[in-house]
Backbone as JSON Lines, residues from 0, in Angstrom:
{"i":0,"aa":"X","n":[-29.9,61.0,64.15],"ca":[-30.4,61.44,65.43],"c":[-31.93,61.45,65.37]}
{"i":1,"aa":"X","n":[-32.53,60.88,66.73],"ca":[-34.37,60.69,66.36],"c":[-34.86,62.62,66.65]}
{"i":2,"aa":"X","n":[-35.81,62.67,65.91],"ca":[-36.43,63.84,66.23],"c":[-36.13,64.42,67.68]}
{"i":3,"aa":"X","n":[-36.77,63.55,68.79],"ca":[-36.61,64.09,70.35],"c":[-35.82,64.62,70.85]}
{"i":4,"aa":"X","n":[-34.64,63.83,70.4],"ca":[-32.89,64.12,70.66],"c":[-33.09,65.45,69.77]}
{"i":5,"aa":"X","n":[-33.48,65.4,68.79],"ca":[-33.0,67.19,67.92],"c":[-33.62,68.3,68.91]}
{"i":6,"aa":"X","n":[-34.81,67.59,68.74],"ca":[-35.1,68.83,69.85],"c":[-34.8,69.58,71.07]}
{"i":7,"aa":"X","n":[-34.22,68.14,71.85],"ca":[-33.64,68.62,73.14],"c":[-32.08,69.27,73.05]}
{"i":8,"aa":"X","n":[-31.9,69.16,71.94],"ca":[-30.55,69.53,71.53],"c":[-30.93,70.78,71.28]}
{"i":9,"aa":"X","n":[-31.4,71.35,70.76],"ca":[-31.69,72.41,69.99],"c":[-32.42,73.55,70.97]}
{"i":10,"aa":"X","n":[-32.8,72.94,71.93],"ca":[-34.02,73.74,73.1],"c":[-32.59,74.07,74.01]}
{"i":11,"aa":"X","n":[-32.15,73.67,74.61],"ca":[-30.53,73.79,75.05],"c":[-29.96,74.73,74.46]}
{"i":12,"aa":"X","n":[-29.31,74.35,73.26],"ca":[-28.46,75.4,72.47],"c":[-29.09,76.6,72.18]}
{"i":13,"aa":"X","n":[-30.72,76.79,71.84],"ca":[-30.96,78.15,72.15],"c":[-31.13,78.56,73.05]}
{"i":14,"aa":"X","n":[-31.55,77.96,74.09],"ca":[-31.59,78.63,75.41],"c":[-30.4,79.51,76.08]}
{"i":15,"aa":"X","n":[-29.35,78.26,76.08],"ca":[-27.86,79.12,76.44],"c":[-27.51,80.09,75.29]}
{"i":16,"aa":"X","n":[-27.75,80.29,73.56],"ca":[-27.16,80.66,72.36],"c":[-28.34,82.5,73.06]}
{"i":17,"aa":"X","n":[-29.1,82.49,74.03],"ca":[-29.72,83.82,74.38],"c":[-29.52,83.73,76.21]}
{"i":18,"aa":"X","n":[-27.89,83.27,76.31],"ca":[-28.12,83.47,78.15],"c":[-29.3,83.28,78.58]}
{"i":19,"aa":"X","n":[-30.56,82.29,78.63],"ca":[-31.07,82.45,79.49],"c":[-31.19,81.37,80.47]}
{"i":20,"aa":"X","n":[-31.09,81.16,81.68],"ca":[-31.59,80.4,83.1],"c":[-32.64,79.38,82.16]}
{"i":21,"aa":"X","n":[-32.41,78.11,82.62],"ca":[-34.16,77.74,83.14],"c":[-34.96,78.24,83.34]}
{"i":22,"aa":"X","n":[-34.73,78.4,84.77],"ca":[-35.55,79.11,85.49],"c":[-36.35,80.58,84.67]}
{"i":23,"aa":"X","n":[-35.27,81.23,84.01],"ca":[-35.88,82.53,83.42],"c":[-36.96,82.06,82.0]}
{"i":24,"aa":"X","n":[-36.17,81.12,81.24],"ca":[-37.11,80.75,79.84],"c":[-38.26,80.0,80.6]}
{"i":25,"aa":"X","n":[-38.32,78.96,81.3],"ca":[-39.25,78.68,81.88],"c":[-40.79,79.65,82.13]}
{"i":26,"aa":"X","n":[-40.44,80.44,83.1],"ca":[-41.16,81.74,83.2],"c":[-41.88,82.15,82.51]}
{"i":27,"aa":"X","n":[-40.87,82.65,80.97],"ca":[-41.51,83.36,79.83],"c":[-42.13,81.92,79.59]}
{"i":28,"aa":"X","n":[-42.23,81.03,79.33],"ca":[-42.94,79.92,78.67],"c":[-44.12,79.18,79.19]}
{"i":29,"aa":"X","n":[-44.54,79.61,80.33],"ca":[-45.39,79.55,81.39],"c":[-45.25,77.64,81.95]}
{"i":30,"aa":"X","n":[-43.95,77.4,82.13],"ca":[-44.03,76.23,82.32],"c":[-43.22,75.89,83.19]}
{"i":31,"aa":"X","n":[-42.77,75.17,83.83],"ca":[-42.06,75.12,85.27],"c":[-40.9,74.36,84.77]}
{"i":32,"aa":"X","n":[-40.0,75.06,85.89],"ca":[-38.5,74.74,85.71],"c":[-38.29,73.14,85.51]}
{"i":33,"aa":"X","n":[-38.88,72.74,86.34],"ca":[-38.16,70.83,86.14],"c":[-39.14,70.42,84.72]}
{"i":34,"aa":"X","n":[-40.0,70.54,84.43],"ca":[-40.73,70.02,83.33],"c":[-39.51,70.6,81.77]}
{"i":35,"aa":"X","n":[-39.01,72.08,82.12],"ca":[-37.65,72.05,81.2],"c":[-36.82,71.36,81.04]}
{"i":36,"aa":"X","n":[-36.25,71.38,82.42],"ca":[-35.33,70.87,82.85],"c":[-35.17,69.46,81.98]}
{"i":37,"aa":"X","n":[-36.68,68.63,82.67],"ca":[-36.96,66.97,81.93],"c":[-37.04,67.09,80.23]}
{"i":38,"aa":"X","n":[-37.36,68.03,79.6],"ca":[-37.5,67.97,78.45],"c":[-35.89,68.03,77.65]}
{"i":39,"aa":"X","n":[-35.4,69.27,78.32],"ca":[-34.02,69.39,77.58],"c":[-32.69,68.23,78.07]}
{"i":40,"aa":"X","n":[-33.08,67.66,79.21],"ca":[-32.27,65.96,79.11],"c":[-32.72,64.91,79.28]}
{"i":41,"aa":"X","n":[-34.25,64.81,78.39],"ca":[-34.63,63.43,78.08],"c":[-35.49,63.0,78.91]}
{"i":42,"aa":"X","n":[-35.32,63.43,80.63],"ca":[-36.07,62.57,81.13],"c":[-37.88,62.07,81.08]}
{"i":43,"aa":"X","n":[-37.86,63.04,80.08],"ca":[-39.47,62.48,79.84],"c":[-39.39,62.43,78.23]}
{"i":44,"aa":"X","n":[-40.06,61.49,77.93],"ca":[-40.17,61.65,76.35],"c":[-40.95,61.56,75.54]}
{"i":45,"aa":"X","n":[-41.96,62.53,76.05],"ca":[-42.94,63.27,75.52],"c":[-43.2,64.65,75.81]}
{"i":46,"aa":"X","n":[-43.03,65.56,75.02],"ca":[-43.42,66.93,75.05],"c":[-44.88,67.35,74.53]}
{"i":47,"aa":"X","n":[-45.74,68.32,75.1],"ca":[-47.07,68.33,74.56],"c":[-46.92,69.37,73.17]}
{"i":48,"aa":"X","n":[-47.83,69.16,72.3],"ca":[-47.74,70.14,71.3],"c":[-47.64,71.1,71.39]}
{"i":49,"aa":"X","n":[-48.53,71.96,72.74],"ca":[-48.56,73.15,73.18],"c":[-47.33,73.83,73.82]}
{"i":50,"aa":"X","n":[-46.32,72.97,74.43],"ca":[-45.35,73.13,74.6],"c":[-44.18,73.37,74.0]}
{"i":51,"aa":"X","n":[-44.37,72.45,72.76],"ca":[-43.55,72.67,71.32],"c":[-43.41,73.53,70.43]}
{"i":52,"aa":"X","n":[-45.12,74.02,70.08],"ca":[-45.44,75.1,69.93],"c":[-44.96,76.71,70.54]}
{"i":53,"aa":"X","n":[-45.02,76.65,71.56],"ca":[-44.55,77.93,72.58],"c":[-43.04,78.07,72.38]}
{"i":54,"aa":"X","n":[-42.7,77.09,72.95],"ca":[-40.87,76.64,72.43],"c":[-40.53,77.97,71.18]}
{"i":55,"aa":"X","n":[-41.36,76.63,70.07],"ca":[-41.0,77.23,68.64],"c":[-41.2,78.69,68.49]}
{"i":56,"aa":"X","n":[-42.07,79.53,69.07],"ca":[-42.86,80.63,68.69],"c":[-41.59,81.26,69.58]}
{"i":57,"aa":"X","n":[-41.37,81.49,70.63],"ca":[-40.72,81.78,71.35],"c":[-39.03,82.19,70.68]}
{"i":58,"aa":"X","n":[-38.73,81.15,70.16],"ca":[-37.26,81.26,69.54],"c":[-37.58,81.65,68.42]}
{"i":59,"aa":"X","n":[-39.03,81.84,68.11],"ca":[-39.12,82.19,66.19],"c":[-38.63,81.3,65.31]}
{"i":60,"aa":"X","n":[-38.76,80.21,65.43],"ca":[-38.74,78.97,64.47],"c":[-39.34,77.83,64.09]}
{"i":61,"aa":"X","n":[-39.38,77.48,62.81],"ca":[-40.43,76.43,62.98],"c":[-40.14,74.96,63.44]}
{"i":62,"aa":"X","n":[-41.47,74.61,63.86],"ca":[-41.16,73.06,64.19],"c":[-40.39,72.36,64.14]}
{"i":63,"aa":"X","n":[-40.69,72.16,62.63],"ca":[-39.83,71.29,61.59],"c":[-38.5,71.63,61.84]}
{"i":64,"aa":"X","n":[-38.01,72.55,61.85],"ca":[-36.8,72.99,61.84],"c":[-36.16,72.47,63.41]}
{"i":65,"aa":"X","n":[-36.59,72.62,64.39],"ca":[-36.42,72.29,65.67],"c":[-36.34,70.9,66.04]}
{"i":66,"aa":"X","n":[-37.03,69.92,65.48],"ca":[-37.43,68.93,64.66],"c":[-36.02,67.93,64.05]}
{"i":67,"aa":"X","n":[-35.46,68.53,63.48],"ca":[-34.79,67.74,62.15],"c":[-33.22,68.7,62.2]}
{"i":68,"aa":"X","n":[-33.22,70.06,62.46],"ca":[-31.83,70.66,62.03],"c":[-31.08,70.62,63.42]}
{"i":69,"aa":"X","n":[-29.82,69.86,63.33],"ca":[-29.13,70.23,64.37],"c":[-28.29,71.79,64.3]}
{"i":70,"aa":"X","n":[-28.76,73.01,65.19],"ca":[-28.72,73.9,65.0],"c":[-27.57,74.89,65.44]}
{"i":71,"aa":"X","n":[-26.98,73.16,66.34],"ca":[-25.24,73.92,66.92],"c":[-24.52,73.95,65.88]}
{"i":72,"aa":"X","n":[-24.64,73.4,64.9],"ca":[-23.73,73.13,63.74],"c":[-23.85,73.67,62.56]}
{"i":73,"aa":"X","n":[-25.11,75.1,62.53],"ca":[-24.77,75.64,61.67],"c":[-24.34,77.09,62.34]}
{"i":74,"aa":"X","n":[-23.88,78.17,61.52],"ca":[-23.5,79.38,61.94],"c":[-24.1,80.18,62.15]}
{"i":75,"aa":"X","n":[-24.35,81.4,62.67],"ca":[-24.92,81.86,63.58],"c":[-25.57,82.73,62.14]}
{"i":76,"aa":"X","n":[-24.84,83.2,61.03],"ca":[-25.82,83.9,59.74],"c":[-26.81,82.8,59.29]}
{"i":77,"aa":"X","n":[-26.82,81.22,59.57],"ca":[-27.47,80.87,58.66],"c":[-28.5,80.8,60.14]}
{"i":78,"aa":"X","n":[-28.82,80.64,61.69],"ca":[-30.01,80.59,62.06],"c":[-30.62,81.85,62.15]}
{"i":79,"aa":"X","n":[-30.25,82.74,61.96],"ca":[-30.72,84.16,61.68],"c":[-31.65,84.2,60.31]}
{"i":80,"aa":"X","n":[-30.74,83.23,59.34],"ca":[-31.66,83.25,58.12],"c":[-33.21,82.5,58.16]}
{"i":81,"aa":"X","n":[-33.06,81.51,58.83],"ca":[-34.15,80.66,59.16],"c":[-35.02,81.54,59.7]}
{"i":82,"aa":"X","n":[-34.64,82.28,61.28],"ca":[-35.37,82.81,62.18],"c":[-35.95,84.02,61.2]}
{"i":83,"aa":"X","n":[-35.28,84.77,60.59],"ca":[-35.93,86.2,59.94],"c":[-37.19,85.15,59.05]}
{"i":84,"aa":"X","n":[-37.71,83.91,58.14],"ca":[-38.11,83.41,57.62],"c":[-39.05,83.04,58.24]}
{"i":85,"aa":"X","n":[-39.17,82.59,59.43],"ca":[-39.8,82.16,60.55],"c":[-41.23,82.93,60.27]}
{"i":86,"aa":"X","n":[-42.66,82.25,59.45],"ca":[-44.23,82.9,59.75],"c":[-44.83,81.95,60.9]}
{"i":87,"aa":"X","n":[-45.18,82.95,61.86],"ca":[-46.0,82.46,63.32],"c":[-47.55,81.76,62.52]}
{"i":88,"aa":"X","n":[-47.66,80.48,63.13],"ca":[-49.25,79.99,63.22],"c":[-49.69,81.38,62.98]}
{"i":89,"aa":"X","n":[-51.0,80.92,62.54],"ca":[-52.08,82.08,62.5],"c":[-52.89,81.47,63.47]}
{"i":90,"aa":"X","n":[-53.87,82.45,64.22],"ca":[-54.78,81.83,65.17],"c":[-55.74,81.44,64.78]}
């Protein structure tokens, strides 16, 4: 699976894996519903760093991880393990 696809996979599955709307993660992410929307099914395929970034910080995970692990397929103790592991950028 290419990186993009992990991600949009993974931006999805946490989104619904914490009930939230579009519309609502959007919000918290200061970014507008269809620009989600386009990210989590492809239709654009490019995400800005800053966006990726926020994403990541947001769910408490890193990049890389968002990146590369398909995250429906592991169990819910092991993304907890990741997420508790999870150090935020420094500014």
């Amino acid at each position: 699976m290419d990186r993009q696809a992990c991600f949009r996979e993974n931006l999805r599955f946490l989104r619904q894996r914490r009930k939230l709307t579009q519309e609502a993660l959007s919000g918290t992410l200061g970014i507008s519903r269809v620009k989600l929307k386009a990210i989590e099914t492809g239709q654009t395929m490019t995400i800005s760093l800053t966006d990726a970034v926020a994403i990541a910080q947001y769910f408490k995970l890193p990049i890389d991880v968002l990146l590369s692990r398909r995250l429906a397929k592991l169990g819910e103790l092991e993304i907890r393990v990741i997420e508790a592991d999870y150090k935020p950028l420094a500014n």
